[in-house]
Steps between C-alpha positions, in 0.01 A plus 500: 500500500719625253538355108781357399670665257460377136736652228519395135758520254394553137860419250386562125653206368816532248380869451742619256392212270104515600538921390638394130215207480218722546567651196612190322258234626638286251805459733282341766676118591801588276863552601569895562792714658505851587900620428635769708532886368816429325333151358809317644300320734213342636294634755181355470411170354143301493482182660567306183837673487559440831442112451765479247766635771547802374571754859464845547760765402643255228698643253274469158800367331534225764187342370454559139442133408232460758331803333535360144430160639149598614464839315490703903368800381661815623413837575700801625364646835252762504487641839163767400302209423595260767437857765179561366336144490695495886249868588250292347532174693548715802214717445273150488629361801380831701122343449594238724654656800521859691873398523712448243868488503719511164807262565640529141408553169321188487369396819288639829410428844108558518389464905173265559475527775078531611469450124122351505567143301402211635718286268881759459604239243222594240541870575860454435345324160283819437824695539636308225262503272408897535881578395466246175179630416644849563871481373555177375775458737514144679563500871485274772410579854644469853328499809630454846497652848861702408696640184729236531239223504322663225801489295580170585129381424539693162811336391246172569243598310721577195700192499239236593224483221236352759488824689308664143702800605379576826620374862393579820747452808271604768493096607808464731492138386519571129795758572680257728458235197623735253807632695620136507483479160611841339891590541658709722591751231185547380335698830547838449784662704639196519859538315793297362679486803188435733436239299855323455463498895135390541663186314786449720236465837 
């Protein structure tokens, strides 16, 4: 009988952000933006700068009272760093799987499948905690029988506190319980237009 197939997704969260805090530690909990190469706008921002509205790609100008409001610190990209704590993340996540795939800078697909756990939710903790210890970087974890799911069950774990950063979709009751109560939009492949429809049926 064959295994299912068990992949995770592992997003570092707010990476930009988590790069400049490992250095600055003192910036842990407080507002801070990452501005774009010409420092005209905002590319990354942690989640207390998210929580005050401000979106991505907004013009710095745009929101200069927010960041003298709440003193947002700001720092001007740095695309070394954030590559080399990315080979470093990366080069941790290779402990825990003959199969990694890079999606993006800041994220991977690692495949579980046969991986010998009898509970995937604290291995998906371990994960977590081996990149901190490692990097510093926070990341929460995915796991689900497809990329898709995995993505969506990340996108779960980094919204609802409850999860502690790690969900596993392998139960086709959770899924069907969170798919009735995450949007449309927010499954991956799943566009603007797919979605304007999905709401018209």
């Amino acid at each position: 009988m064959s295994q299912q197939p068990l992949i995770a997704l592992v997003d570092c969260n707010n990476f930009y952000v988590s790069c400049e805090r490992v250095f600055r530690p003192d910036l842990v909990d407080k507002p801070v933006a990452v501005l774009s190469n010409n420092d005209g706008c905002i590319v990354a921002r942690s989640q207390e700068v998210k929580d005050l509205g401000v979106k991505m790609a907004t013009p710095v100008h745009q929101v200069q009272h927010l960041i003298n409001r709440y003193r947002i610190q700001l720092f001007s990209s740095n695309y070394t760093l954030y590559a080399d704590m990315s080979h470093r993340v990366m080069q941790c996540l290779e402990t825990f799987t003959p199969q990694l795939e890079v999606y993006s800078i800041d994220e991977s697909f690692l495949d579980l499948t046969g991986v010998n756990s009898d509970d995937i939710t604290a291995y998906g903790q371990q994960i977590r905690q081996a990149i901190y210890r490692n990097t510093g970087i926070p990341v929460c974890v995915g796991i689900a029988p497809t990329k898709t799911l995995a993505k969506l069950a990340n996108y779960a774990a980094k919204k609802w506190k409850g999860t502690q950063g790690v969900l596993d979709l392998s139960d086709f009751v959770r899924r069907e319980k969170l798919l009735r109560l995450v949007p449309a939009s927010e499954v991956w492949g799943i566009g603007r237009q797919t979605t304007k429809r999905l709401k018209l049926t």
